[in-house]
N, C-alpha and C positions, 0 to 999 in steps of 0.2 A: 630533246630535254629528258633525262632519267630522271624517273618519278620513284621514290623509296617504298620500298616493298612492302605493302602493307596487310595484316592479320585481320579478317572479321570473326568479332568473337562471338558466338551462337548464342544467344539468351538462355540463361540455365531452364532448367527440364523442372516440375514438381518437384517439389522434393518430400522422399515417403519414408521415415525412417525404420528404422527395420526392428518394429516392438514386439512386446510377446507375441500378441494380437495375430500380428502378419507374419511370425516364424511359424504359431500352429497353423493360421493357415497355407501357408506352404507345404507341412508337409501332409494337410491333406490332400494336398493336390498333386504336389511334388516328392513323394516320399525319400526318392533315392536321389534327387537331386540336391547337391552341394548348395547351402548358404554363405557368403562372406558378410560381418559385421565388424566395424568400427568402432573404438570408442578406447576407454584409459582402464585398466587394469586396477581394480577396486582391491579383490584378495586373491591371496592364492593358499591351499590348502593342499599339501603335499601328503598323496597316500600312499600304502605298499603296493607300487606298478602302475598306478594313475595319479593323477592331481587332479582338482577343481581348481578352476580359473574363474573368477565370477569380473564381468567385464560391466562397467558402467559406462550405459550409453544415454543420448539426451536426456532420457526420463525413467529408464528402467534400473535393474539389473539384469544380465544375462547370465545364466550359469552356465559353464562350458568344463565337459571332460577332456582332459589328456590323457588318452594309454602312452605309458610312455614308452611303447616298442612300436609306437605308431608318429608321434610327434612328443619332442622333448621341448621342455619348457625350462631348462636351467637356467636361459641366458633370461629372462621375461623377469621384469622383477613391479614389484605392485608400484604403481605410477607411471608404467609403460605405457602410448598408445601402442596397439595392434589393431592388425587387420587380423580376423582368424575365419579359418574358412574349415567345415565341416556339415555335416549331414544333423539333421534337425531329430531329435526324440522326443516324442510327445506321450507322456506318463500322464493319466487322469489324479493320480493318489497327491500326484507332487504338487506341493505349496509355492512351489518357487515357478510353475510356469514350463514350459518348454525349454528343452538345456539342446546345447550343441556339442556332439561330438566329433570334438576338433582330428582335422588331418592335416593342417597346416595353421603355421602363426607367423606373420610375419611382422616385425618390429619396426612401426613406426618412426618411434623416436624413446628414449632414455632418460630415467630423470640423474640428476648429477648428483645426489645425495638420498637420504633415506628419509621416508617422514618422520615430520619433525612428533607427530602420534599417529595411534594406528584409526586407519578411517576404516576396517573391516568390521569394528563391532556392531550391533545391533545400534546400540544410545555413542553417542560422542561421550567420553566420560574424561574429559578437561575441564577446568579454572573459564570464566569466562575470562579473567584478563587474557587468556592463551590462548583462546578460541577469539578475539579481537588483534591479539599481536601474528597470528599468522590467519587472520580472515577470510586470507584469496583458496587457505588449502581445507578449512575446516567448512564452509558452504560447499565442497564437494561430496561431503556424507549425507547420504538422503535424506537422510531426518533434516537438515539444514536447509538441503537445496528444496524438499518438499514446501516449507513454508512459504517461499519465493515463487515458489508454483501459483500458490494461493495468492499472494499479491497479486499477481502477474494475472490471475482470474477478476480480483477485485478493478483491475485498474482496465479490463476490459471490457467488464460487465458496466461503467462507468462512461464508456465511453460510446457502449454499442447503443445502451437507456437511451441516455441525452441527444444523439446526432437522431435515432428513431421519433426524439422529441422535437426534432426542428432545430435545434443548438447547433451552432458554429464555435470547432474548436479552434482557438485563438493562445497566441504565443507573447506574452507580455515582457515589456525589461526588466530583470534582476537589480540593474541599477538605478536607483531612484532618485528622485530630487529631494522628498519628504518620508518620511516613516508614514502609511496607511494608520495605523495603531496607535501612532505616537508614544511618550511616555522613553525611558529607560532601554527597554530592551531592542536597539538597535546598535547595527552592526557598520562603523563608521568608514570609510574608506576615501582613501587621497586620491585622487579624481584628476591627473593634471593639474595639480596644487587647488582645485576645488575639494570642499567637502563634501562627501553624495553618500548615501546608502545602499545598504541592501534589503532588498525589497523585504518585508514581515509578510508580506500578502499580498496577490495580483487585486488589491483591490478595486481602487483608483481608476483603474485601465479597465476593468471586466466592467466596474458601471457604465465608462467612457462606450463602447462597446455594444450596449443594448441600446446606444442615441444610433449605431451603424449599423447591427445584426437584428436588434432586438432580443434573442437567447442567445449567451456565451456559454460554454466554459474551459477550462483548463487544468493541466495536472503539467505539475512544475515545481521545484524547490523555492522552499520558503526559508527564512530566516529569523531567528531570535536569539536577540544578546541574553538570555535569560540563565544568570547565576543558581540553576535551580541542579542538582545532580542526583536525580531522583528516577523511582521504574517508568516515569510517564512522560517524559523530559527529553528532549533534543533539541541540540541550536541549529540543526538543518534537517527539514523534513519534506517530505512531498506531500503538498497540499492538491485537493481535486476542488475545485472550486467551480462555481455557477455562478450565473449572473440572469435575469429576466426581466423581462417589463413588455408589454401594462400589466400590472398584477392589480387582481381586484384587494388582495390583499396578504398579508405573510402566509397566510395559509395556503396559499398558491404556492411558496416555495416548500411549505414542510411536504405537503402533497406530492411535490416533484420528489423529495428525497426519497417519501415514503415508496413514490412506484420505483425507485432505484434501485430500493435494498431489498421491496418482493421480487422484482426480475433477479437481482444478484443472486438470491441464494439456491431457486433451481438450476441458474448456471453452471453454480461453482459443481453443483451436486451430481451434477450429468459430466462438466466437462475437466471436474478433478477430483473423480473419486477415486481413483487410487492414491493419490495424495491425501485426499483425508481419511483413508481408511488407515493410512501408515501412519498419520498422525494421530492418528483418535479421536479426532474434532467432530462437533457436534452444533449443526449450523442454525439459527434459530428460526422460526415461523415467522414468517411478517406478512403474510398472506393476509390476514383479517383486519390491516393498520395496524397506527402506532398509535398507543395513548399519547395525550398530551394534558397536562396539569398547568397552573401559573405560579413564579416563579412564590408568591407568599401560600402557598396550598401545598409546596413541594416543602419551603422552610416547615413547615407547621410539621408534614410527615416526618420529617428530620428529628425535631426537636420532640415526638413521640418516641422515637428511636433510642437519641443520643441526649434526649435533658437538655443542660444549658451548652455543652458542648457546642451546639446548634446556634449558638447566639453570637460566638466569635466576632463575627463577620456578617454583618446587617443585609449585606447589599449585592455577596456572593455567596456562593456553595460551596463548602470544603471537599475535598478527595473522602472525607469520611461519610459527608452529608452526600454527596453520590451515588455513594455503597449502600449506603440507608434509603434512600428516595428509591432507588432502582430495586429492591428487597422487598420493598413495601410492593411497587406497582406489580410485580413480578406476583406476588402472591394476591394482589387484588384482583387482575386482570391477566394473567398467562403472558405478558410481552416483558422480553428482556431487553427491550427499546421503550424511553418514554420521551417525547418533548416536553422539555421545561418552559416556558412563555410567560413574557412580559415581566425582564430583566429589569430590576432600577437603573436610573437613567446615568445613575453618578456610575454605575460599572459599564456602560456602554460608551462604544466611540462617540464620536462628533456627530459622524453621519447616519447614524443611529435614528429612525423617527420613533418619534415620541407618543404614545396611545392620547388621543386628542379627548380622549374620557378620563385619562388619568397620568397625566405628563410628566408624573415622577417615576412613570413606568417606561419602558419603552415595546416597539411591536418588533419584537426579537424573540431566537431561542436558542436556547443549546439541545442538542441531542444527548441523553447516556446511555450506555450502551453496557450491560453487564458492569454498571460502579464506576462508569468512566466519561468522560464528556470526549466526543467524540468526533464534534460537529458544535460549530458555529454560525450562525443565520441569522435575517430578519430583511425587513423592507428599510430603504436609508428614505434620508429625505431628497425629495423629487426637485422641490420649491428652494428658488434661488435663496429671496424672501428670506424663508424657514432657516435656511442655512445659513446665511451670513448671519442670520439672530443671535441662533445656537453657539456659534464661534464667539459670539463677541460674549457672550454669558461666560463662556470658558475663559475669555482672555485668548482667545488666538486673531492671529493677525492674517485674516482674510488675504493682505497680498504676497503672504508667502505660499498659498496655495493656488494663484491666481490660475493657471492651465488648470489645474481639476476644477475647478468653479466654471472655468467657460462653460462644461455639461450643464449645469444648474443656468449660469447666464440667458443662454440662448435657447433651451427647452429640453424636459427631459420626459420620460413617459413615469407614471409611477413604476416602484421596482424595487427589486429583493435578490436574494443572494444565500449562498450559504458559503463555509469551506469546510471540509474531511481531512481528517490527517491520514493520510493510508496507514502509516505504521502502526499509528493509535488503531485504527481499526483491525489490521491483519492480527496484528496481537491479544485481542478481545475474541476476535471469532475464533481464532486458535486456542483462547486461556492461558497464556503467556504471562508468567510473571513479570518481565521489562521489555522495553519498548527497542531496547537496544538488539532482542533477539530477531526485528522484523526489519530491521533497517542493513542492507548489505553492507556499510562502510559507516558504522553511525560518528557522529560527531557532536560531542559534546563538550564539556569544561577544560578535560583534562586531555580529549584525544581527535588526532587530527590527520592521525595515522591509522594504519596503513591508508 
């Protein structure tokens, strides 16, 4: 019997890519020895008898000389990949790093047209609708692709915290039976001629969750029909969400958040300062905690601030009252994070418990973050009891949530929870005006493109 001839493929090797870092050290070790690096042809700057070729590669730039009686670069056009292979020079004075001076370039691949702008400058200096309608090519410019770094820190510094915490990270369905949230802003879909949702929030599931793991959490797209077209505003974001129990009490979750974001920020500081030193970002101290006030001590500093302005809205916080609360703490206390606690109970979900000292309040909190709420939390209710109460006060009809009540049915441990909008936050630690600049593909009212 012939048996068809078959290939085993070796398990790939490290992979070390080839940064400043490990050019100079090469050539202190290797001076005369040839380097080859990889990567897309950023700029070219044609001189009298040489050019610079400045080559982006996963995280850097590379600058690289051509004499051009040595290797010609006519045919290289900027959007090229190459391979370029040269001997390495290491200048102390130069800003830019170790450069390569090229003896060969060989051309990957071609782009079919010219950019649509020039990604060599310093700033991107486009329109954001233009910097949105061609997306895949404009997060190519470091300044762009830099901010994505810093996510890319935030959502690991999140995930390194928690699993060191004892948490099980867990992968919930997008498609729902119910809105978590309730209310308007959900996102409806035909379902096999059912009507089902998209998920507002792993909420439902992350509590179901601590009755199997006890600590969850997750980082996953969230959804909101919300008609709002504003700098803080997305109908699809990534939420990092947690989930725990037994908690003695919400303070156990803001505790959890608090040692999240002191681990996060020597992270980022160590493991993407070159990113933020390009960016000019200025990460905050959370070293010492995070205040925390109640939600009618935070209105009271508001309405010092902004007068009746501050009175809109009885039961929530305005974008204004934010800026104002967070201004105030800031210059009370040195923290440009404060918890806000114990939320009226008409602005909270269902499953929202209720402060058993003052039941028009609830044991919740928001996070702000530099003017911004940034974070969502508190302890739900544990108690079957409690729950179906609280629903019938609302007017909801307990057996259209009958699966999520089984957790309350059959026993739950007490338990809290928060969620993070990454974007909201990358864009805060950064100082970004809109939230659209931290989201790789954002989507909102009007865009669903690229």
């Amino acid at each position: 019997m012939n048996h068809p001839q078959t290939e085993r493929i070796a398990p790939a090797q490290v992979y070390h890519p080839m940064t400043l870092a490990r050019l100079a050290e090469h050539h202190a070790a290797h001076p005369e020895e040839p380097v080859t690096i990889r990567g897309m042809v950023h700029r070219i700057r044609p001189m009298s008898g040489f050019s610079f070729l400045v080559m982006r590669t996963d995280r850097e730039l590379v600058q690289c000389v051509a004499d051009h009686e040595i290797v010609s670069v006519e045919e290289v056009a900027e959007g090229a990949t190459v391979a370029a292979t040269g001997l390495v020079h290491v200048d102390p004075n130069s800003r830019s790093g170790p450069e390569i001076q090229l003896r060969s370039v060989e051309i990957l691949s071609r782009p079919a047209a010219e950019m649509p702008f020039v990604l060599g400058k310093k700033k991107l200096d486009i329109a954001p609708d233009t910097n949105l309608d061609h997306r895949s090519i404009a997060l190519r410019h470091p300044l762009e692709r830099a901010r994505f770094r810093i996510q890319e820190g935030v959502g690991r510094s999140f995930r390194d915290w928690f699993t060191r915490q004892g948490f099980t990270e867990i992968h919930t369905p997008k498609i729902v039976f119910a809105g978590a949230e309730g209310g308007a802003n959900i996102f409806r879909l035909d379902y096999f001629g059912r009507e089902v949702y998209l998920a507002q929030s792993p909420q439902f599931y992350k509590q179901a969750m601590v009755g199997v793991f006890g600590r969850v959490f997750e980082v996953g797209a969230v959804y909101r029909a919300e008609k709002h077209s504003t700098s803080r505003h997305l109908n699809e974001y990534i939420g990092l969400d947690i989930e725990m129990g037994p908690i003695d009490s919400f303070a156990d979750v803001m505790r959890e958040e608090a040692g999240w974001l002191a681990h996060m920020m020597p992270f980022l500081a160590e493991t993407y300062a070159a990113e933020l030193s390009l960016l000019g970002a200025r990460l905050p101290d959370v070293s010492g905690g995070i205040p925390a006030i109640r939600f009618a001590e935070a209105k009271a500093l508001a309405a010092k601030a902004l007068g009746n302005a501050s009175l809109e809205d009885r039961d929530d916080l305005s974008p204004d009252e934010e800026v104002a609360i967070s201004k105030a703490i800031l210059k009370q206390t040195g923290s440009e994070f404060v918890f806000v606690t114990h939320y009226p109970t008409a602005k909270r979900p269902f499953y929202a418990m209720e402060d058993p000292d003052a039941p028009e309040t609830t044991l919740s909190f928001d996070l702000l973050f530099r003017g911004l709420e940034v974070t969502t939390g508190g302890q739900r209710i544990h108690d079957w009891h409690e729950q179906i109460a609280k629903m019938a006060r609302r007017g909801m009809n307990p057996d259209l949530f009958e699966s999520y009540l089984q957790i309350h049915k059959y026993g739950m441990p007490p338990h809290g929870g928060f969620g993070a909008g990454l974007e909201r936050l990358t864009m805060k630690l950064l100082d970004l005006p809109n939230v659209r600049m931290t989201s790789l593909y954002p989507r909102d009212l009007t865009r669903v493109t690229p």
